[in-house]
LUMZA-864660 format. One record per atom (N, C-alpha, C): atom name; x negated, y negated, z; residue in three letters; residue number from 1. Coordinates in nm, 4 decimals, padded with zeros to 6 digits, always signed. Layout:
REM LUMZA-864660
@at=CA | px=X | py=Y | pz=Z | aa=ALA | i=NUM;
...
***
This chain:
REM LUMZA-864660
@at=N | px=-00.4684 | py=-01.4729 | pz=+00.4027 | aa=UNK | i=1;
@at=CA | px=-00.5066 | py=-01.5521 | pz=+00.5166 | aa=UNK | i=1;
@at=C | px=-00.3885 | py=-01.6415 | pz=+00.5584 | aa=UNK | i=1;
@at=N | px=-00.4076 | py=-01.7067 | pz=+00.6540 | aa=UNK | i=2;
@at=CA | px=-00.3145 | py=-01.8031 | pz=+00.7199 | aa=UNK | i=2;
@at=C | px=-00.2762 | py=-01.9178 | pz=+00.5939 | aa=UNK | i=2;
@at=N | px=-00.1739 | py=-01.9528 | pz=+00.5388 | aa=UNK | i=3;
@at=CA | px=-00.1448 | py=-02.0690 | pz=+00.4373 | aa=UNK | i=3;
@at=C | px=+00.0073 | py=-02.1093 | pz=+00.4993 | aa=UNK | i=3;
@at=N | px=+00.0223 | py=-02.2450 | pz=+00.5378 | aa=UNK | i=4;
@at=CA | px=+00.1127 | py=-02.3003 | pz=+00.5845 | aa=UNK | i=4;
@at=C | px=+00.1435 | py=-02.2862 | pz=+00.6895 | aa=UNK | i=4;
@at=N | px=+00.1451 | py=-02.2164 | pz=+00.8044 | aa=UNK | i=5;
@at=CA | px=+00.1202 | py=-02.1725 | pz=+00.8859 | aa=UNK | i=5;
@at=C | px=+00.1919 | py=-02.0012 | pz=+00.8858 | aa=UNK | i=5;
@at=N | px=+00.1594 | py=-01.9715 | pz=+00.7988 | aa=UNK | i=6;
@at=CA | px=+00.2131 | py=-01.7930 | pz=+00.7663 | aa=UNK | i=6;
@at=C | px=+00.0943 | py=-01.7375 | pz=+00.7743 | aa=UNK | i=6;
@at=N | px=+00.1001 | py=-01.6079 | pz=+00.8040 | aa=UNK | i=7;
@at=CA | px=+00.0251 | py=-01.5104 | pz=+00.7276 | aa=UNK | i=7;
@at=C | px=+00.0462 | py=-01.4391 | pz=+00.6351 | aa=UNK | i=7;
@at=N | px=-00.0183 | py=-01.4993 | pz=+00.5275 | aa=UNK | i=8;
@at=CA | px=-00.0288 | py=-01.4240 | pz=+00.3875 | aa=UNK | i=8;
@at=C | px=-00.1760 | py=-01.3686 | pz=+00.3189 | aa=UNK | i=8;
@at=N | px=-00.1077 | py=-01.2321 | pz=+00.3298 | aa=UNK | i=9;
@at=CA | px=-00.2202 | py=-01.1471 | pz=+00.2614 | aa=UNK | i=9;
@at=C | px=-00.2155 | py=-01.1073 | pz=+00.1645 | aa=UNK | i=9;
@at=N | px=-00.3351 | py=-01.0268 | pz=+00.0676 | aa=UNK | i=10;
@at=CA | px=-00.3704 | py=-00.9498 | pz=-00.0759 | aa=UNK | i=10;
@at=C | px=-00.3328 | py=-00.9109 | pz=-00.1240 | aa=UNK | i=10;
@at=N | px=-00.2645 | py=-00.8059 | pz=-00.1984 | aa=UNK | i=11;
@at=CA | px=-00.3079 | py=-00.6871 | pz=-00.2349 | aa=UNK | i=11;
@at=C | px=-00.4143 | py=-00.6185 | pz=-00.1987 | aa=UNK | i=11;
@at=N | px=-00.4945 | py=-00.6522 | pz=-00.2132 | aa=UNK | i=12;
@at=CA | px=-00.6349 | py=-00.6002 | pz=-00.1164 | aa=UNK | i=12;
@at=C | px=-00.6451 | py=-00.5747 | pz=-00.0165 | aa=UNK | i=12;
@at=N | px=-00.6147 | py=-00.6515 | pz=+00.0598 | aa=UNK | i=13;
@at=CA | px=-00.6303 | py=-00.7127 | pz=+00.2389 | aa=UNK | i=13;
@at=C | px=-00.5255 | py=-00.5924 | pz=+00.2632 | aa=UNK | i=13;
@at=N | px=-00.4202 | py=-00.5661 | pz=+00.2032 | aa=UNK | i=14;
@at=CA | px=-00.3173 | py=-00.4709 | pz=+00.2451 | aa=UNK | i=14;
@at=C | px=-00.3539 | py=-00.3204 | pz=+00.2232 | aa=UNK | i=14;
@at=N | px=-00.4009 | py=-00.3508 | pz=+00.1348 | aa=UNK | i=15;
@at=CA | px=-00.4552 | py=-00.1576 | pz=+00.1087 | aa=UNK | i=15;
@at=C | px=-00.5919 | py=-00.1581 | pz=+00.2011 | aa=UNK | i=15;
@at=N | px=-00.6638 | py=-00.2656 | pz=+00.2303 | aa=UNK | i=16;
@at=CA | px=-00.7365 | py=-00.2229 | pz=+00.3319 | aa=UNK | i=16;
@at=C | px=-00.6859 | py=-00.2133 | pz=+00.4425 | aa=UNK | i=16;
@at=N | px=-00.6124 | py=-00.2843 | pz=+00.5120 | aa=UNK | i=17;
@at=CA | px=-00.5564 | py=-00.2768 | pz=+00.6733 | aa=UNK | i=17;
@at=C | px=-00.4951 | py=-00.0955 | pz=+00.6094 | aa=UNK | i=17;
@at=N | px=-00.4569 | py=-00.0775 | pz=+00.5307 | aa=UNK | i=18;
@at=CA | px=-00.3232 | py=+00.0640 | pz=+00.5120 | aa=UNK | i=18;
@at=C | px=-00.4419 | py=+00.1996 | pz=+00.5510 | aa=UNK | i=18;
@at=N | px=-00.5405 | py=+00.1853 | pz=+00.4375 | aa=UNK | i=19;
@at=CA | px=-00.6731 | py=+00.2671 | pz=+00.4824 | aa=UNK | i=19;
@at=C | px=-00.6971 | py=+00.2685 | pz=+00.6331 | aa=UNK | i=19;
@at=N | px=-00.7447 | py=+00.1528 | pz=+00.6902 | aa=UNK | i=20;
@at=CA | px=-00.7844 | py=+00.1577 | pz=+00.8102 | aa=UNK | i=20;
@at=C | px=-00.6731 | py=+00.2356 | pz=+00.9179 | aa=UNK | i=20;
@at=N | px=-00.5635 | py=+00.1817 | pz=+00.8709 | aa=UNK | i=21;
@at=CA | px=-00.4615 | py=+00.2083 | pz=+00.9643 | aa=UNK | i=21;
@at=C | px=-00.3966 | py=+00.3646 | pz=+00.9514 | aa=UNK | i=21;
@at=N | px=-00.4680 | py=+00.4415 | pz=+00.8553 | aa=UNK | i=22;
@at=CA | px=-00.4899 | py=+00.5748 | pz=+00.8065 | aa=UNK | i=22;
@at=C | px=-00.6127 | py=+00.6478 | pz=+00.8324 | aa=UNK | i=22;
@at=N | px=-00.7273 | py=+00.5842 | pz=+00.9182 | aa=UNK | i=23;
@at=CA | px=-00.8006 | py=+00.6553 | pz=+00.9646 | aa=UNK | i=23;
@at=C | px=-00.9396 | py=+00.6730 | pz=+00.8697 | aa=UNK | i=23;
@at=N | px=-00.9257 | py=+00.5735 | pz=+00.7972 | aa=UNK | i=24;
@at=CA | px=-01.0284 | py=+00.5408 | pz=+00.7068 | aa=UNK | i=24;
@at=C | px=-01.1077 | py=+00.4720 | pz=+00.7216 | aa=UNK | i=24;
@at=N | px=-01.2688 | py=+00.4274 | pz=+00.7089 | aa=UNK | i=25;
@at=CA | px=-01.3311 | py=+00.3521 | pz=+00.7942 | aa=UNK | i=25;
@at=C | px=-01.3706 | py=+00.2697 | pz=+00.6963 | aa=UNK | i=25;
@at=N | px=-01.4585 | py=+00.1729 | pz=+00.6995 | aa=UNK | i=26;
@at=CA | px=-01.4664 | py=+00.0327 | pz=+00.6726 | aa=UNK | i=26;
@at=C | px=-01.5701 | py=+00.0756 | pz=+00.5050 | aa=UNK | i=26;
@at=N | px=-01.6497 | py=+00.1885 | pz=+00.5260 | aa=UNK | i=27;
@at=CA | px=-01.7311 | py=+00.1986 | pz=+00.4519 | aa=UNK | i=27;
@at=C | px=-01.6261 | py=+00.3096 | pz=+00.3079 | aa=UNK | i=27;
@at=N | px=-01.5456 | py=+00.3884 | pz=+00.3977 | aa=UNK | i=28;
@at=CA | px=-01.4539 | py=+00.4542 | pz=+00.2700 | aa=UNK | i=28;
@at=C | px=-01.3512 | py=+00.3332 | pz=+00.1805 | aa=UNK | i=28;
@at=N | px=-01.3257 | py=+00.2129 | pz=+00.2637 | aa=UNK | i=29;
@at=CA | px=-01.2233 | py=+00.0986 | pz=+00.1856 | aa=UNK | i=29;
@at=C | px=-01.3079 | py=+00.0610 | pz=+00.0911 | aa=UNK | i=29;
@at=N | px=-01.4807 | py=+00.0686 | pz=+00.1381 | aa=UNK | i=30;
@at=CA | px=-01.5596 | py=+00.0237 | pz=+00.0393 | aa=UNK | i=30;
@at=C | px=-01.5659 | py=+00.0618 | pz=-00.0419 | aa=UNK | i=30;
@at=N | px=-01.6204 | py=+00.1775 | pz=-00.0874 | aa=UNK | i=31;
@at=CA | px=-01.5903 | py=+00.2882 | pz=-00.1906 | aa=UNK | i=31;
@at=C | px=-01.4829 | py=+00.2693 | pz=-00.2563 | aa=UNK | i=31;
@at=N | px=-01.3572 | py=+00.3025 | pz=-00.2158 | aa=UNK | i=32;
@at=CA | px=-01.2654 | py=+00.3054 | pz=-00.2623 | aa=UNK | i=32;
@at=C | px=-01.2146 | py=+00.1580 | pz=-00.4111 | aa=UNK | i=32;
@at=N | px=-01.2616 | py=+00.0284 | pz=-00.3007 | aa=UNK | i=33;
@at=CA | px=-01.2172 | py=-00.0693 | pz=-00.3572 | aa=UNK | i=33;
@at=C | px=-01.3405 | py=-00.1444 | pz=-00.4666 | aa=UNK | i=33;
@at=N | px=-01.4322 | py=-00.0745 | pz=-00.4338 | aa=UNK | i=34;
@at=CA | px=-01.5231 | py=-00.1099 | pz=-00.5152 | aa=UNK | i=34;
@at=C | px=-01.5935 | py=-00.2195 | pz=-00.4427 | aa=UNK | i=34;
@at=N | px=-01.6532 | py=-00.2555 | pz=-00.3596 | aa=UNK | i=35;
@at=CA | px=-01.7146 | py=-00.3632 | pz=-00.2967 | aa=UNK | i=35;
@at=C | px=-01.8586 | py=-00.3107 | pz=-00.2049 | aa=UNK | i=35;
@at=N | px=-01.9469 | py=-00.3742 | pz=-00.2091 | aa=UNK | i=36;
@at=CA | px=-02.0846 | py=-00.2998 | pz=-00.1244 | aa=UNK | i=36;
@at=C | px=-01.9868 | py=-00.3676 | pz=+00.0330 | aa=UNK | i=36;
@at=N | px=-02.0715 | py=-00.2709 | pz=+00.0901 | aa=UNK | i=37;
@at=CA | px=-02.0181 | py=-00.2198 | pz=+00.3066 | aa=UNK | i=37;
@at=C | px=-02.0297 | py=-00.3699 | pz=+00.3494 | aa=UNK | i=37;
@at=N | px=-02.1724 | py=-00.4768 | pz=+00.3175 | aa=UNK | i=38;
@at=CA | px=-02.1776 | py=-00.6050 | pz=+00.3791 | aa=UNK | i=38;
@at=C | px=-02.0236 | py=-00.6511 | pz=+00.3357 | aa=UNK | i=38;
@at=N | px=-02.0098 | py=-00.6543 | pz=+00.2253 | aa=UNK | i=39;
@at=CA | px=-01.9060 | py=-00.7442 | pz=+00.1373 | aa=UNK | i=39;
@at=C | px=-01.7867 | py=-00.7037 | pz=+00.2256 | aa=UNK | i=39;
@at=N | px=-01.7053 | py=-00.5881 | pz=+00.2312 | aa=UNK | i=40;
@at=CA | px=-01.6512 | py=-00.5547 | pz=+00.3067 | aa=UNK | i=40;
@at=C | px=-01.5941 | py=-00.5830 | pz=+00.4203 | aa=UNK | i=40;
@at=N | px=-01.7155 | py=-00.5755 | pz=+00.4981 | aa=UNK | i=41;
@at=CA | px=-01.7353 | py=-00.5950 | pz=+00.6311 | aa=UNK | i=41;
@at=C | px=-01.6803 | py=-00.7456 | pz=+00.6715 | aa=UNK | i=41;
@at=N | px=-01.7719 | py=-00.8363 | pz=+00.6045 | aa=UNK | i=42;
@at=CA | px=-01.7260 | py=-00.9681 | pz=+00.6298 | aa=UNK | i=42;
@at=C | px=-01.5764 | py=-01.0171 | pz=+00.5585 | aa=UNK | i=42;
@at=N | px=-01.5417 | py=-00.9705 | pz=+00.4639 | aa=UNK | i=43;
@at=CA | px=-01.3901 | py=-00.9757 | pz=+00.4357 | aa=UNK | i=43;
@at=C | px=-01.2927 | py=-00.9102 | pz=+00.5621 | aa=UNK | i=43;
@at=N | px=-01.3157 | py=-00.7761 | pz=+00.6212 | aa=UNK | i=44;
@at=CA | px=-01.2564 | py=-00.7088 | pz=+00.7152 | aa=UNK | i=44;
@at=C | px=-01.2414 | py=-00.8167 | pz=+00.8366 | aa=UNK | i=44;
@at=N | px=-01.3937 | py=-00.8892 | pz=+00.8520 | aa=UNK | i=45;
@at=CA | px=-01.3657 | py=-00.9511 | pz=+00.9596 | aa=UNK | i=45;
@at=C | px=-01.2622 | py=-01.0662 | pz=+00.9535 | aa=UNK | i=45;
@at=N | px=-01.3088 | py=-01.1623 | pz=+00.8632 | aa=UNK | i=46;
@at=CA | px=-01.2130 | py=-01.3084 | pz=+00.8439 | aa=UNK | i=46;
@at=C | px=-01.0818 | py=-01.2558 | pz=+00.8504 | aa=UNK | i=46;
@at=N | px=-01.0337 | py=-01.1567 | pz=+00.7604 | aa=UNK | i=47;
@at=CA | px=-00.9159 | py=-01.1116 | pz=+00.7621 | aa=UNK | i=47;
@at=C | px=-00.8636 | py=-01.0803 | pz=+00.9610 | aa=UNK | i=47;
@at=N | px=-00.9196 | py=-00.9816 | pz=+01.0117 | aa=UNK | i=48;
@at=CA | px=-00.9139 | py=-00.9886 | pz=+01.1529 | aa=UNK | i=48;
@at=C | px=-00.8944 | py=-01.1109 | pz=+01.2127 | aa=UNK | i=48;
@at=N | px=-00.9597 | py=-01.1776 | pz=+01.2206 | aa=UNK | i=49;
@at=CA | px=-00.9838 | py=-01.3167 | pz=+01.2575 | aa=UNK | i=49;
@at=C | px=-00.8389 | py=-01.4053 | pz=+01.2561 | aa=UNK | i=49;
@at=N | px=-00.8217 | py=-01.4389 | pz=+01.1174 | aa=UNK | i=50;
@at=CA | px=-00.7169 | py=-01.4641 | pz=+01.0576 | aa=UNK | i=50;
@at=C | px=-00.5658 | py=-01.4220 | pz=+01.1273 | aa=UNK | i=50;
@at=N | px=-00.5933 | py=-01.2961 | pz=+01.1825 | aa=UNK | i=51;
@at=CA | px=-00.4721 | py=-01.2011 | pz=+01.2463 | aa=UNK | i=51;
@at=C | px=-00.4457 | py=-01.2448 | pz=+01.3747 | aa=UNK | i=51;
@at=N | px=-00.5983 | py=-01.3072 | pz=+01.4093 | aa=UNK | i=52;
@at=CA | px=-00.5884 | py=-01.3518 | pz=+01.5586 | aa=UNK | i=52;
@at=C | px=-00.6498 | py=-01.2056 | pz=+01.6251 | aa=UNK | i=52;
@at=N | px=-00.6894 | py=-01.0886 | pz=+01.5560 | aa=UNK | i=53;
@at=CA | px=-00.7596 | py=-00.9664 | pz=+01.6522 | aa=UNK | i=53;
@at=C | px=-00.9330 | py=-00.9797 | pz=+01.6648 | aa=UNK | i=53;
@at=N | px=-00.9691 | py=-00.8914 | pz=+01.7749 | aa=UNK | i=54;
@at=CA | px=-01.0762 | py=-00.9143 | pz=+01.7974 | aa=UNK | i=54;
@at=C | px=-01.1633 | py=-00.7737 | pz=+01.7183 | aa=UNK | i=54;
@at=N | px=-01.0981 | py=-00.6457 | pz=+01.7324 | aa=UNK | i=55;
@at=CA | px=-01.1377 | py=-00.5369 | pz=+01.7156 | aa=UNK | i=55;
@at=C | px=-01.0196 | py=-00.4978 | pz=+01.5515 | aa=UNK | i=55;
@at=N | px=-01.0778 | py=-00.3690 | pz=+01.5180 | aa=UNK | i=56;
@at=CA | px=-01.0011 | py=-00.3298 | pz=+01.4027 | aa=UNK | i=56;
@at=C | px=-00.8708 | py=-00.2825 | pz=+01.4601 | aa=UNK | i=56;
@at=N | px=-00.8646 | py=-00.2103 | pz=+01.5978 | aa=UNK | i=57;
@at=CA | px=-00.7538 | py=-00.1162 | pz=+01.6028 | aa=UNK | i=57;
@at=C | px=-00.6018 | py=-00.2691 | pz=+01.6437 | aa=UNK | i=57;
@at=N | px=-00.6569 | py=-00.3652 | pz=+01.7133 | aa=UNK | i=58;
@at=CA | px=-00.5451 | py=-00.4720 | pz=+01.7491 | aa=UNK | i=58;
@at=C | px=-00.5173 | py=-00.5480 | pz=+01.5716 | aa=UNK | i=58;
@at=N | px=-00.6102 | py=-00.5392 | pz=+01.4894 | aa=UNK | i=59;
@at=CA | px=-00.5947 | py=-00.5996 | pz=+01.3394 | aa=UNK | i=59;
@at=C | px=-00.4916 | py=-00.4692 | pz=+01.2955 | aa=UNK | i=59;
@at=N | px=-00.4558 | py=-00.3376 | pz=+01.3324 | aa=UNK | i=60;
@at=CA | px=-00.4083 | py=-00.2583 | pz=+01.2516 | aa=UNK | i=60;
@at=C | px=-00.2447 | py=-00.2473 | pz=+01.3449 | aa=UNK | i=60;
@at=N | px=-00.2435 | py=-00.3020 | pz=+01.4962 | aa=UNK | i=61;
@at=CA | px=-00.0864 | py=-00.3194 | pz=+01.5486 | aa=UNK | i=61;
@at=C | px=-00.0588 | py=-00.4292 | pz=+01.4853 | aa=UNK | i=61;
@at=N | px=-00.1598 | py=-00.5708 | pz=+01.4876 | aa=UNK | i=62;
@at=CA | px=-00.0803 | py=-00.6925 | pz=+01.4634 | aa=UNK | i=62;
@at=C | px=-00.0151 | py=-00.6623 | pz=+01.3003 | aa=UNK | i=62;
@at=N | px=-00.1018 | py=-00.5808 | pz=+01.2196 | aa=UNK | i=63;
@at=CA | px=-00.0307 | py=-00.5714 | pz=+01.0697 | aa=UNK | i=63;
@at=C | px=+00.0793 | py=-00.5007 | pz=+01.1078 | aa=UNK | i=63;
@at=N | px=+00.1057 | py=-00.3950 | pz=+01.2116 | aa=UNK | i=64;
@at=CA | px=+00.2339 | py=-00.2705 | pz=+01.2234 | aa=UNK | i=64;
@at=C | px=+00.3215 | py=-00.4042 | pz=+01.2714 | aa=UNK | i=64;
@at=N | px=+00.2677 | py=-00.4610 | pz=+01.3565 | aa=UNK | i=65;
@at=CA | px=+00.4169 | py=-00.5775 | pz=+01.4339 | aa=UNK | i=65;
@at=C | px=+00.4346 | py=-00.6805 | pz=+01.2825 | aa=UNK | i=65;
@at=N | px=+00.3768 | py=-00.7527 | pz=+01.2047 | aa=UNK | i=66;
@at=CA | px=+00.4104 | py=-00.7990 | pz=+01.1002 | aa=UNK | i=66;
@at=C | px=+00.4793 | py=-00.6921 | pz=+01.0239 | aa=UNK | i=66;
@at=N | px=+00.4797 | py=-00.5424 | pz=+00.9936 | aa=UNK | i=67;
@at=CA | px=+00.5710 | py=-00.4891 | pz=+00.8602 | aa=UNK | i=67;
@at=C | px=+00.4963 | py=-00.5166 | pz=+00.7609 | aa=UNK | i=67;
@at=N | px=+00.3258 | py=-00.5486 | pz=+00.8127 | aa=UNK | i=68;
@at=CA | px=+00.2841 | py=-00.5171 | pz=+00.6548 | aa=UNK | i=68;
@at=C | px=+00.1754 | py=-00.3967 | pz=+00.6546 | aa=UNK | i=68;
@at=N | px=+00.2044 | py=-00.2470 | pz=+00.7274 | aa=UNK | i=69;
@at=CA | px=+00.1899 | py=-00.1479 | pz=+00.7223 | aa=UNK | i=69;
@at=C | px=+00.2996 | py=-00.0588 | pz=+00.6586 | aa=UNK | i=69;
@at=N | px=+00.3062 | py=+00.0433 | pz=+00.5526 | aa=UNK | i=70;
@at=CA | px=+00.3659 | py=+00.1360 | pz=+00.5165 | aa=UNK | i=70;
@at=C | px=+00.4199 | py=+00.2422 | pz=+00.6337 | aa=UNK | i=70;
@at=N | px=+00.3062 | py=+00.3047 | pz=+00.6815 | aa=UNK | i=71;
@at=CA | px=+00.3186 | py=+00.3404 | pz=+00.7974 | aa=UNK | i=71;
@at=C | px=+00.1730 | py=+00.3686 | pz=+00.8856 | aa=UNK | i=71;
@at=N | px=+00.2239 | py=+00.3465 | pz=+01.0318 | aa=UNK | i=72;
@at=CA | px=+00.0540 | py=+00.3845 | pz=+01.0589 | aa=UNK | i=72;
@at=C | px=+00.1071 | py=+00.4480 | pz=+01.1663 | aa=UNK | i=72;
@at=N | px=+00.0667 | py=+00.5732 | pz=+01.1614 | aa=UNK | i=73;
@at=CA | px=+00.0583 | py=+00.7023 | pz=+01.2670 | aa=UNK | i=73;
@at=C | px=-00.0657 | py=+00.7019 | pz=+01.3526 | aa=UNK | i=73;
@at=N | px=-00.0146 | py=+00.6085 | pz=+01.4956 | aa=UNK | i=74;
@at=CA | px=-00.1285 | py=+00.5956 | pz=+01.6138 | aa=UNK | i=74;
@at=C | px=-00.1426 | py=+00.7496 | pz=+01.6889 | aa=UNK | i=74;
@at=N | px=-00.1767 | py=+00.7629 | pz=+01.7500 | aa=UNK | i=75;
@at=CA | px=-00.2077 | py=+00.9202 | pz=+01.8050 | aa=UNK | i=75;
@at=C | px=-00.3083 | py=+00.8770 | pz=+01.9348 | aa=UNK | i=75;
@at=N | px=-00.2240 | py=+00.8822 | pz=+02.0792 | aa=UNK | i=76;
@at=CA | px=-00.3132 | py=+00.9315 | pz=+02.1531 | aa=UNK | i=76;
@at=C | px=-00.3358 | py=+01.0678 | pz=+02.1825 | aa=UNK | i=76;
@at=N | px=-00.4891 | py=+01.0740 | pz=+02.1934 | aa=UNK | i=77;
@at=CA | px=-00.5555 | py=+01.2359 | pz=+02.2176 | aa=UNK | i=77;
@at=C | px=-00.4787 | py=+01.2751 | pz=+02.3326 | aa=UNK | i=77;
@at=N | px=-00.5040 | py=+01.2283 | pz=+02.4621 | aa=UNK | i=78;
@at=CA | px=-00.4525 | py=+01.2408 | pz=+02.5787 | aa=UNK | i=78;
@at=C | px=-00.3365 | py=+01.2977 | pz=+02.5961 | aa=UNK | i=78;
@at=N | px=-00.2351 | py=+01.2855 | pz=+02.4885 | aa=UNK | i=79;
@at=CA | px=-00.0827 | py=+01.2901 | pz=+02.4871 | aa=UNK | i=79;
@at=C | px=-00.0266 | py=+01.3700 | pz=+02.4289 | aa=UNK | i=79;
@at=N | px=-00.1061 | py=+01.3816 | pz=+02.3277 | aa=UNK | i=80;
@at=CA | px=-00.0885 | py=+01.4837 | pz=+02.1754 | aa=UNK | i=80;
@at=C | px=-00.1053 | py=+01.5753 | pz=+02.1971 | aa=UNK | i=80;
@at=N | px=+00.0117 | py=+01.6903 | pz=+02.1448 | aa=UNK | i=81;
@at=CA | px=+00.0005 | py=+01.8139 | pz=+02.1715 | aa=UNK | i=81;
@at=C | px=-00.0201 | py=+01.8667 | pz=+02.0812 | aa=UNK | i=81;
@at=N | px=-00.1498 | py=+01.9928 | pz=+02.0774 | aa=UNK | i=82;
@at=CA | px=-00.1040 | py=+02.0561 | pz=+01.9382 | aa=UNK | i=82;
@at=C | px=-00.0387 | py=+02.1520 | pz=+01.8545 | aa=UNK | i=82;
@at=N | px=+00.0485 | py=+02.1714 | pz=+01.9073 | aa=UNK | i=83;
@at=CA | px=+00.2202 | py=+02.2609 | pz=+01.8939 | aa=UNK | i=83;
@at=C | px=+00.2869 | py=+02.1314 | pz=+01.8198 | aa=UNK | i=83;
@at=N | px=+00.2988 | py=+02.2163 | pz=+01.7326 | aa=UNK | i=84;
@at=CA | px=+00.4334 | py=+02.1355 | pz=+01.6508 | aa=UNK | i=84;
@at=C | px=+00.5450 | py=+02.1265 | pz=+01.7065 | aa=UNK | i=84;
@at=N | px=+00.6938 | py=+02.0747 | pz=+01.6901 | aa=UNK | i=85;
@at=CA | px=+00.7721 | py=+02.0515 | pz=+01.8186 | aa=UNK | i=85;
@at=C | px=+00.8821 | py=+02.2111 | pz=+01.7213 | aa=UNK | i=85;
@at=N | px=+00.8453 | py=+02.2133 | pz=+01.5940 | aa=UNK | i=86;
@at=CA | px=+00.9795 | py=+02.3018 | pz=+01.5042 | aa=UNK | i=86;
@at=C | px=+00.8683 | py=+02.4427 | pz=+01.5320 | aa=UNK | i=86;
@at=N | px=+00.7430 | py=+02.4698 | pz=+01.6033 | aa=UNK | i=87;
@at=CA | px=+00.6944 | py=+02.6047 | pz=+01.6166 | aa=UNK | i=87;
@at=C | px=+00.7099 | py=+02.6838 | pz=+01.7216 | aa=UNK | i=87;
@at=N | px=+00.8224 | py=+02.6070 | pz=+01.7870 | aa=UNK | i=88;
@at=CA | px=+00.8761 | py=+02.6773 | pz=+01.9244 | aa=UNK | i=88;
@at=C | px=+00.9765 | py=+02.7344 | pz=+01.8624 | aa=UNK | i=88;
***
């Protein structure tokens, strides 16, 4: 969360934004991390909050514009082709 006026996050908080930001939804971080979906949920949010986002997908740029994503591969449908660019 916000401490000093930084944002500092988990271990946790980070492998969840990384999940999410991998296309994983709120209820697989659950699973994963061991926590019931409410528990989750309301951690997902404060954390959001915290980021200053309203929705998950602006909580998963503001972590890409901080550098505390590994990587997160956005994909618009609209744009995306599905030809590989090396199968020509």
């Amino acid at each position: 969360m916000v401490r000093g006026g930084a944002l500092q996050i988990t271990p946790w908080e980070r492998q969840a934004l990384q999940m999410l930001a991998d296309g994983q939804t709120a209820a697989d971080v659950a699973d994963r991390l061991g926590m019931s979906a409410p528990d989750t949920t309301t951690l997902l949010a404060e954390l959001f909050g915290a980021m200053g986002a309203e929705t998950q997908a602006e909580a998963i740029a503001a972590a890409d514009r901080r550098g505390l994503l590994a990587c997160a591969t956005l994909v618009n449908d609209a744009t995306s082709s599905s030809a590989h660019p090396s199968d020509s």
